[in-house]
C-alpha positions as CSV (number, residue, x, y, z in Angstrom):
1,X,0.0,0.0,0.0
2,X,1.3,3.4,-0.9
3,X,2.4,5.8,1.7
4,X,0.1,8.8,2.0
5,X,0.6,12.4,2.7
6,X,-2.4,14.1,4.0
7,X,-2.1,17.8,3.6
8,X,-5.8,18.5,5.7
9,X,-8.0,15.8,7.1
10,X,-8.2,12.1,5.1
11,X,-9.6,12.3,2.2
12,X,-11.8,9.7,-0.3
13,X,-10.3,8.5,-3.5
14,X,-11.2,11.8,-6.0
15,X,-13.2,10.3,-8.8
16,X,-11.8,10.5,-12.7
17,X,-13.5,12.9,-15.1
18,X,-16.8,12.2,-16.0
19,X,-17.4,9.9,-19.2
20,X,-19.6,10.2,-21.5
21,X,-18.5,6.8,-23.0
22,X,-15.7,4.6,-24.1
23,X,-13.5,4.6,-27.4
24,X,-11.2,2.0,-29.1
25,X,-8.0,3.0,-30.3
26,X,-7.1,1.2,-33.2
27,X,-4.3,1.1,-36.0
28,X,-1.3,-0.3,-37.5
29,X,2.7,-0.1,-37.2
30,X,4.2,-0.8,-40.6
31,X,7.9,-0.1,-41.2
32,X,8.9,2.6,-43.1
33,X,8.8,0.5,-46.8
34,X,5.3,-0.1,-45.8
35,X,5.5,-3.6,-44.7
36,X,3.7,-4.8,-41.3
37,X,5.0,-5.2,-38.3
38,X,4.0,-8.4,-36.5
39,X,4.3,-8.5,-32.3
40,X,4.9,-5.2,-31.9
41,X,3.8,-3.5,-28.4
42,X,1.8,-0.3,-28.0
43,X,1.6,1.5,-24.9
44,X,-0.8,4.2,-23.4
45,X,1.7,5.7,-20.8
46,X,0.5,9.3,-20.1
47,X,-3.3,10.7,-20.8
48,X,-5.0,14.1,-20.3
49,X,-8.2,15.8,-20.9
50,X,-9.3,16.6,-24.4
51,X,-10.5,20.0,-22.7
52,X,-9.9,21.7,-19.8
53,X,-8.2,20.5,-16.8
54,X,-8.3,18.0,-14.7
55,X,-6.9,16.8,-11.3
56,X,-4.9,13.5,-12.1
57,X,-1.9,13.7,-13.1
58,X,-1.1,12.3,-16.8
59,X,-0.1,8.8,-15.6
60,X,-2.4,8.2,-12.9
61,X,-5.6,7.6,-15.2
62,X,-7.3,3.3,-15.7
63,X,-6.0,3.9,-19.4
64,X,-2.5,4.1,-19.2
65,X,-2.0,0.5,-18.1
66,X,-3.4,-0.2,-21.2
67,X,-1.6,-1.9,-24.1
68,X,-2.1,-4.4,-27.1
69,X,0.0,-6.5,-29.6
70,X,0.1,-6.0,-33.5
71,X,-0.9,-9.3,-35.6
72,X,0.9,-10.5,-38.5
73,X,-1.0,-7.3,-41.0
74,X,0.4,-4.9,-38.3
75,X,-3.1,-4.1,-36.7
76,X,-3.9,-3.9,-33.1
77,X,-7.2,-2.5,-31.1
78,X,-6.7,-1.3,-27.2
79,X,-10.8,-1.5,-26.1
80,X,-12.7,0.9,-23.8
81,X,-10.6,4.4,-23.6
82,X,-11.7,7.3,-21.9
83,X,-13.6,9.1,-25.0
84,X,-12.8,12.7,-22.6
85,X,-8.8,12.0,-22.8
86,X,-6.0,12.2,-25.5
87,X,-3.0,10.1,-24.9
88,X,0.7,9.5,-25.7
89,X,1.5,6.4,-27.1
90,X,4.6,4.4,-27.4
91,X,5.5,2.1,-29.9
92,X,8.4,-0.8,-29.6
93,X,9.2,-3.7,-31.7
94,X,12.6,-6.1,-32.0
95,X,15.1,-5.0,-34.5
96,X,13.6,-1.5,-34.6
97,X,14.0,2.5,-33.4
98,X,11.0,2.9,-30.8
99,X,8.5,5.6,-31.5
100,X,6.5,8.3,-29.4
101,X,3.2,9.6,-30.7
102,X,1.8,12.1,-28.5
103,X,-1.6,13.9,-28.3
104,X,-3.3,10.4,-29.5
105,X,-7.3,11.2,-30.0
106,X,-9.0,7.7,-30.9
107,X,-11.9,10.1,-31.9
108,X,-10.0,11.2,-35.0
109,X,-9.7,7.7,-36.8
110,X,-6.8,5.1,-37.2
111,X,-3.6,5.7,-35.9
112,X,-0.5,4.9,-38.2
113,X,2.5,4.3,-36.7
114,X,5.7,3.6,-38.4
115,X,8.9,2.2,-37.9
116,X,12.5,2.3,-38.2
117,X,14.8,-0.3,-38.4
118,X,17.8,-0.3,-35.9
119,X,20.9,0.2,-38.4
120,X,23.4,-2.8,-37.2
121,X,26.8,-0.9,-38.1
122,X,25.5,1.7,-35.1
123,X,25.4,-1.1,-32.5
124,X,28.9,-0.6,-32.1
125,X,31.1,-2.0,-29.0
126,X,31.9,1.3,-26.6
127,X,29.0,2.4,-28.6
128,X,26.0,1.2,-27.2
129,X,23.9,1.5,-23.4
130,X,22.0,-1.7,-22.5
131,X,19.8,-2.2,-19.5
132,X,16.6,-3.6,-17.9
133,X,14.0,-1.3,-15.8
134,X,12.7,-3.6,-13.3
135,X,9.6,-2.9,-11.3
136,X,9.6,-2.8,-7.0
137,X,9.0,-6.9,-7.1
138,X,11.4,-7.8,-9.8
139,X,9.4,-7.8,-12.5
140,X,10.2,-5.8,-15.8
141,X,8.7,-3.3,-16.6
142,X,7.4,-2.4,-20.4
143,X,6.9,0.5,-21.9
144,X,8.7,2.6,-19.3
145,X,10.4,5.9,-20.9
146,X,14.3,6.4,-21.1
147,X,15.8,9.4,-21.2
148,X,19.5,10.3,-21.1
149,X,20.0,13.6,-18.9
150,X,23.9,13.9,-19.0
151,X,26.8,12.0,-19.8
152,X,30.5,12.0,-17.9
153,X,34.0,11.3,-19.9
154,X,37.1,11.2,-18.3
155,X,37.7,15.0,-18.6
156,X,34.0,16.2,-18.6
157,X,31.0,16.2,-17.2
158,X,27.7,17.4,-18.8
159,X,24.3,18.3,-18.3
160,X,21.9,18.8,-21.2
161,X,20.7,18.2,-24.9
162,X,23.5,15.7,-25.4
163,X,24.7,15.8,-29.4
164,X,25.2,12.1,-31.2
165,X,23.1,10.3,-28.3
166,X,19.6,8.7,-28.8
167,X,16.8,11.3,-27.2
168,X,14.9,8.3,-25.9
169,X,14.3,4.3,-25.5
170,X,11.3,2.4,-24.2
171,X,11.5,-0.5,-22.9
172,X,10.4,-4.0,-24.7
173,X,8.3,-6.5,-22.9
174,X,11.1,-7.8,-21.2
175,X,11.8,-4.1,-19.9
176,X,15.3,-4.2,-21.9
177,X,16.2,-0.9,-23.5
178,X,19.3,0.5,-25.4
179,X,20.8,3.9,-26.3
180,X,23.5,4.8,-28.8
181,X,26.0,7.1,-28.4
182,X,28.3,8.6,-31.9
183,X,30.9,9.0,-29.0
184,X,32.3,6.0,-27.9
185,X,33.2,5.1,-24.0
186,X,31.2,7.8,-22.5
187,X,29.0,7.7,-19.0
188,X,25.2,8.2,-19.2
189,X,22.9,9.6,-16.5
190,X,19.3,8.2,-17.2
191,X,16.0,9.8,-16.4
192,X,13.2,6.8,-16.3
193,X,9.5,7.0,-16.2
194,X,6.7,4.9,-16.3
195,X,3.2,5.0,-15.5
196,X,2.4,3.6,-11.9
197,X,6.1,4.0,-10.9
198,X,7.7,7.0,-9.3
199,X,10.4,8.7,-11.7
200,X,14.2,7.9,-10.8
201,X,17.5,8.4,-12.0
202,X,20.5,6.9,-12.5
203,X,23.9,8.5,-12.6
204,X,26.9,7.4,-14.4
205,X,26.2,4.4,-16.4
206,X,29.3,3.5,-18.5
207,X,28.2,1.8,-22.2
208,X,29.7,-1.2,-22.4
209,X,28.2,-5.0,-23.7
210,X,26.5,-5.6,-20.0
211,X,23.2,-5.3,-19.1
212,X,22.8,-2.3,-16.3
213,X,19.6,-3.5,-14.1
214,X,17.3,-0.1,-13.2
215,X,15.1,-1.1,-10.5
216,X,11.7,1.8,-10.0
217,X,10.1,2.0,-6.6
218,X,6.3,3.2,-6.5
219,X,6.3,5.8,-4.5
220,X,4.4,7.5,-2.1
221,X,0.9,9.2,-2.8
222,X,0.5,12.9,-1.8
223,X,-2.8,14.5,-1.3
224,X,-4.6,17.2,-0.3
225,X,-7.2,20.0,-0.3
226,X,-6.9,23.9,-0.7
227,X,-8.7,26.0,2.3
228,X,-9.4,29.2,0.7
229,X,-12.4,31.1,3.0
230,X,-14.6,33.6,0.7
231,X,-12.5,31.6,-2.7
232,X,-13.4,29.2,-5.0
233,X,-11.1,26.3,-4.5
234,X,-12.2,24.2,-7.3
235,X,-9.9,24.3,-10.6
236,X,-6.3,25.7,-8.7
237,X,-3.4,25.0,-9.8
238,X,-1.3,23.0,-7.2
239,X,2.8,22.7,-7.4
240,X,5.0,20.0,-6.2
241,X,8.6,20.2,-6.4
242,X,11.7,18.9,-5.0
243,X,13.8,20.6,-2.1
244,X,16.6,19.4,-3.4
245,X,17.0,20.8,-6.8
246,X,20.5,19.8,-7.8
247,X,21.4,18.3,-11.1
248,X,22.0,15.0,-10.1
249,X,18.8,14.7,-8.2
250,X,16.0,17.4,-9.8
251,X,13.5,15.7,-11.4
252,X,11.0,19.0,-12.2
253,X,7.5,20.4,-11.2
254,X,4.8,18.5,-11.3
255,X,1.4,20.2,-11.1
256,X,-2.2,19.4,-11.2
257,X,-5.8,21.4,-10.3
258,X,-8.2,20.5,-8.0
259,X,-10.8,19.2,-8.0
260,X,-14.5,21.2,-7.3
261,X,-14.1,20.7,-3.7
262,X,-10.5,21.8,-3.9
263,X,-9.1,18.7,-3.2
264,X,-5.5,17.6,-5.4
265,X,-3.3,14.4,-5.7
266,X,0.2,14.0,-6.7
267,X,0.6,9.8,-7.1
268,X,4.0,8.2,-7.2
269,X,6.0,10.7,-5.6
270,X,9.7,9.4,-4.9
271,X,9.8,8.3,-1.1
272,X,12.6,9.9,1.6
273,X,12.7,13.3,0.3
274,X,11.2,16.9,0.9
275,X,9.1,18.5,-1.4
276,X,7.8,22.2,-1.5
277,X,4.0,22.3,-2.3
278,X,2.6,25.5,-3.6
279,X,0.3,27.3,-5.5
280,X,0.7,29.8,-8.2
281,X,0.7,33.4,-9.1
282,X,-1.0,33.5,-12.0
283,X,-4.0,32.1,-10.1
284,X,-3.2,34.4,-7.5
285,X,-3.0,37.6,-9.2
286,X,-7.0,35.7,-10.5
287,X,-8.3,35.0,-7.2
288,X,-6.6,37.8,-5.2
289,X,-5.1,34.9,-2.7
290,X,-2.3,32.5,-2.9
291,X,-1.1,30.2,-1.3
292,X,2.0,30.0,0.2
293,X,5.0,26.9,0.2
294,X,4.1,24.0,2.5
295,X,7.4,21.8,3.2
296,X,6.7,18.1,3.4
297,X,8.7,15.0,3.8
298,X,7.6,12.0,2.2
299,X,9.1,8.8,4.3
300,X,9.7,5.3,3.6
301,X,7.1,3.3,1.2
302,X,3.8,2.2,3.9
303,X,4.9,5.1,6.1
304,X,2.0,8.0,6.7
305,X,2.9,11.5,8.1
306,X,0.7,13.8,9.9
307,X,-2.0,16.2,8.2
308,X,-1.1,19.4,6.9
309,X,-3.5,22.2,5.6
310,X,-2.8,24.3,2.5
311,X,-4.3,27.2,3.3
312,X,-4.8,30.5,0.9
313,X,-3.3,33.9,2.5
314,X,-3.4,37.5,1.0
315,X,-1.1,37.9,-2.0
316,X,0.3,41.5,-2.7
317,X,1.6,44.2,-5.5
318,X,5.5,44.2,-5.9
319,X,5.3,47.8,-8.5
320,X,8.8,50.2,-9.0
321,X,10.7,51.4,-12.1
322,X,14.1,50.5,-13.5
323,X,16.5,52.8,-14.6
324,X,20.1,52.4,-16.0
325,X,22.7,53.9,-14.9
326,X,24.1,57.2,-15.9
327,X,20.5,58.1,-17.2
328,X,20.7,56.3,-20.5
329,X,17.5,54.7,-22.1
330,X,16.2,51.1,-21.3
331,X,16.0,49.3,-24.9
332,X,12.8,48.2,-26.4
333,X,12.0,44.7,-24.7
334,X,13.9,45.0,-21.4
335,X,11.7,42.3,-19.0
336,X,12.1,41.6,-15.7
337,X,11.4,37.9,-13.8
338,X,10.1,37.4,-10.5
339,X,10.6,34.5,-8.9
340,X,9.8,32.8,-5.5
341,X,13.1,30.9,-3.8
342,X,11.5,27.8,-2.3
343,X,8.5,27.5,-5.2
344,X,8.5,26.6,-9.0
345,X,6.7,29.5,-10.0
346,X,7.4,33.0,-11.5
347,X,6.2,35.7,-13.8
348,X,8.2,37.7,-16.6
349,X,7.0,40.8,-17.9
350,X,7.9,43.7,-20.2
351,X,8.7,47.0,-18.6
352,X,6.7,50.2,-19.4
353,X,8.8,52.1,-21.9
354,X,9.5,54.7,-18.6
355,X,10.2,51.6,-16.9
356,X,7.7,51.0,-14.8
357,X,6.4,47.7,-13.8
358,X,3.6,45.8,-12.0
359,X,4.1,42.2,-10.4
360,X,0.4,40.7,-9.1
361,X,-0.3,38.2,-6.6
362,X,3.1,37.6,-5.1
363,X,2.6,35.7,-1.6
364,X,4.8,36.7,1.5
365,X,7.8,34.7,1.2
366,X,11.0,34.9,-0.1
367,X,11.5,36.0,-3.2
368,X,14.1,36.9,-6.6
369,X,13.5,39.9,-9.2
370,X,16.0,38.8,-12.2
371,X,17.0,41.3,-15.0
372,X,17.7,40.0,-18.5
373,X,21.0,39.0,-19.5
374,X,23.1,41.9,-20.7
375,X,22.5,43.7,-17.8
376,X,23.0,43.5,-13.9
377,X,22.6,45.3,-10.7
378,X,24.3,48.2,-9.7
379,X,25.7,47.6,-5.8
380,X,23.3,50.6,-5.1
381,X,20.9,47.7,-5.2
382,X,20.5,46.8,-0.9
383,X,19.3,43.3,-1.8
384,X,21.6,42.7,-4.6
385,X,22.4,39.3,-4.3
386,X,26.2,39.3,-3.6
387,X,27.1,36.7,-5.1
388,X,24.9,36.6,-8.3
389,X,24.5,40.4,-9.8
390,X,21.7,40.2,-11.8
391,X,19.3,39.3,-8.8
392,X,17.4,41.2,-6.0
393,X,17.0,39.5,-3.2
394,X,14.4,40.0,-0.1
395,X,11.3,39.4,1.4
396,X,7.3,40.6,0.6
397,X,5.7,41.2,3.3
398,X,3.2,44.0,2.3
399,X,2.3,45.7,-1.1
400,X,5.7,47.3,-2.4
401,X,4.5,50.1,-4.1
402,X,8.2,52.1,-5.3
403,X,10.8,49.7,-5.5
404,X,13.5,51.4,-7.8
405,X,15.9,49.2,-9.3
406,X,19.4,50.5,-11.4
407,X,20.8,48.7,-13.9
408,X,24.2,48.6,-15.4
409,X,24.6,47.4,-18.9
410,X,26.8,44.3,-19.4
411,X,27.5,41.4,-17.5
412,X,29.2,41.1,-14.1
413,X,30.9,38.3,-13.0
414,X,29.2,36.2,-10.4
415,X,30.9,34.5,-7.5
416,X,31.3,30.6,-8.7
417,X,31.5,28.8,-5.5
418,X,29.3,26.5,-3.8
419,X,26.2,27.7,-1.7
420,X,27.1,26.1,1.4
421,X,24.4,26.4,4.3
422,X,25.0,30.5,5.4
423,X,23.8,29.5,9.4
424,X,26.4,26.9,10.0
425,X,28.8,29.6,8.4
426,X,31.0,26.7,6.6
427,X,33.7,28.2,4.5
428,X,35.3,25.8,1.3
429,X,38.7,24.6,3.2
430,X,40.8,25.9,0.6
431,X,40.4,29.3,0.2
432,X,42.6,31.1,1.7
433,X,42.5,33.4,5.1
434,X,41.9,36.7,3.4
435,X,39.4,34.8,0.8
436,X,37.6,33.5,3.5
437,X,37.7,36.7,5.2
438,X,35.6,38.6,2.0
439,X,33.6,35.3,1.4
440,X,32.5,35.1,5.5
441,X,31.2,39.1,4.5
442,X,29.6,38.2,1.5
443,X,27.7,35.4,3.4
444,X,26.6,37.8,6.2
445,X,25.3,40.5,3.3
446,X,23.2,38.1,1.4
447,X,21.7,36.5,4.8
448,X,20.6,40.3,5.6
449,X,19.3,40.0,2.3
450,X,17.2,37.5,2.8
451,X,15.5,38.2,6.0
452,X,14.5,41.4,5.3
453,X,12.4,43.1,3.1
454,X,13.3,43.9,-0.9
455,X,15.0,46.8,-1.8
456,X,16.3,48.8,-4.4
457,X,18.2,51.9,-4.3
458,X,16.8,54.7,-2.0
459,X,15.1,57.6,-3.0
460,X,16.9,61.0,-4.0
């Protein structure tokens, strides 16, 4: 049984959106000559609403365990879909490339699907990534989602679109799965997903002729329900989002809307971590509430944790101007981001050609106003982020009705160094004594930063 996280009092399984009937979702997979191809498996392993929004998240819906075989004409039916949903699809077959299809509407007719065959002189030795995605009990795991993230050599280490790499592999129905590289003898980090499973990754893998073994755990379940006195709480948009947002860990936002009575779910949500849970500013700036970040940990698979409520507070105005130094003009275009620390959520708008601005339904935390690139701070700035120069730092805690900022044009160096824990006042060990001296001040001007309110320059 899943773990649960009850942010408010228990709640009832939320029912799926109403049906007004079921669909089949037929078609064939041919290769790319036109010829059939026989035993091939097709996947639903993500769904949403052919209008609106919904609640559920996109693999959480009856549907996406679905899946059916072609014959020997390439044909294949999956019975009974959800005639409210559209769907991505996956396609795998021996001997050939796998295929995505997204936005899948069985309403619209027969899906065609084709094909292409794996090319043997790219199944190179030092060439190729091999593996198995297992589920919790052992048991493979088809049609799961493989994703390479990053790759590691023996003088580099990246993170990104990686050039000469596969984009993606699903897995067969013996959950295998392979990746080719164009460079050989490289290290692969691996984002995996698949529906029913909570998302993992896997650092490092080295391509070599071995099977690697990549086994998913199921998560926890994390629900909830938005208390918003003298608000609608039906159809709000609901974050979650990893406390932990390093590159070797970060596996994005998720988000979702509640449901009529508010309530929201967030299934398969990796175990032993904290998560920030949030609302947004766009609904916000709507409803004229918000709600603030709620930090939860999740435990260990079976485990429960006590209730927490999500509950809407007041949301406020962050308006100012920007100017650039030395009185010269802003150019055409010149936007500004806000951006809340904790939370997955921020708003980017174009300045007034005086420079003015208006930021809506920001909620009283901690937050980040970002000038494009080109630009940075000037040290006027009193919550210029020491070591970053193109961000104000600070707190809302009212309306902030003339908050000037000054710009500089061009780019300022930042301070590259790890963002160690400011309270425990840890210092890296090999810096040296006068270093440490101007980083200990640095520290100590962004912490002042951070707990007070934001600032600009003062007034004239």
């Amino acid at each position: 049984m899943l773990a649960k996280i009850l942010i408010c009092v228990a709640l009832a399984a939320p029912p799926f959106p109403a049906d007004s009937g079921s669909v089949d979702l037929r078609g064939s997979v041919i290769e790319y000559d036109g010829r059939p191809v026989n035993d091939a498996a097709v996947c639903i392993v993500s769904a949403q609403v052919r209008v609106g929004t919904s609640s559920h998240c996109p693999t959480c819906y009856p549907d996406c365990a679905k899946r059916a075989a072609t014959g020997r004409d390439g044909a294949f039916v999956i019975p009974g879909l959800s005639s409210v949903l559209v769907f991505q699809v996956v396609v795998v077959a021996e001997g050939f490339e796998p295929a995505l299809v997204r936005d899948v509407n069985p309403r619209n007719g027969s899906l065609k699907v084709r094909l292409k065959v794996i090319d043997p002189g790219s199944l190179k030795k030092g060439h190729v990534l091999s593996g198995r995605v297992l589920d919790p009990k052992g048991g493979p795991v088809q049609g799961a989602l493989v994703r390479p993230i990053g790759w590691k050599t023996s003088t580099s280490r990246w993170r990104g679109p990686l050039p000469g790499v596969d984009p993606r592999a699903v897995t067969n129905r013996r959950g295998e799965f392979l990746l080719r590289s164009k460079t050989p003898n490289v290290s692969l980090s691996l984002r995996v997903e698949a529906a029913g499973l909570a998302t993992t990754i896997r650092e490092v893998l080295p391509l070599q002729a071995e099977h690697h073994t990549i086994k998913m755990r199921s998560g926890v379940l994390v629900t909830g329900r938005v208390v918003s006195p003298g608000a609608s709480a039906g159809g709000v948009t609901v974050g979650l989002v990893q406390a932990d947002q390093s590159s070797v860990r970060f596996l994005g936002n998720r988000v979702v809307r509640t449901d009529a009575s508010g309530r929201f779910h967030f299934w398969n949500v990796g175990a032993g971590e904290d998560y920030y849970v949030y609302g947004t500013m766009e609904d916000a700036s709507r409803l004229g509430v918000g709600l603030p970040v709620v930090k939860v940990r999740t435990k260990q698979e079976g485990e429960d944790v006590s209730p927490i409520i999500l509950k809407a507070v007041p949301c406020y105005r962050v308006r100012g101007r920007v100017t650039v130094s030395g009185g010269k003009p802003l150019p055409a275009g010149f936007k500004l981001c806000i951006v809340r620390r904790e939370a997955w959520d921020f708003q980017e708008l174009e300045v007034g050609r005086d420079g003015a601005f208006t930021f809506m339904g920001v909620p009283p935390e901690l937050i980040e106003v970002d000038v494009p690139s080109g630009y940075h701070l000037a040290p006027e700035n009193k919550s210029r982020d020491p070591f970053r120069p193109s961000h104000l730092v600070g707190r809302v805690i009212g309306d902030v009705t003339n908050l000037r900022i000054l710009v500089k044009p061009g780019e300022e160096a930042r301070v590259d160094i790890p963002r160690l824990p400011r309270s425990k006042g840890r210092i890296p060990s090999a810096i040296e004594k006068a270093e440490r001296r101007k980083l200990r001040k640095l520290f100590e001007q962004l912490e002042k930063a951070e707990k007070g309110a934001l600032h600009g320059v003062e007034e004239e």
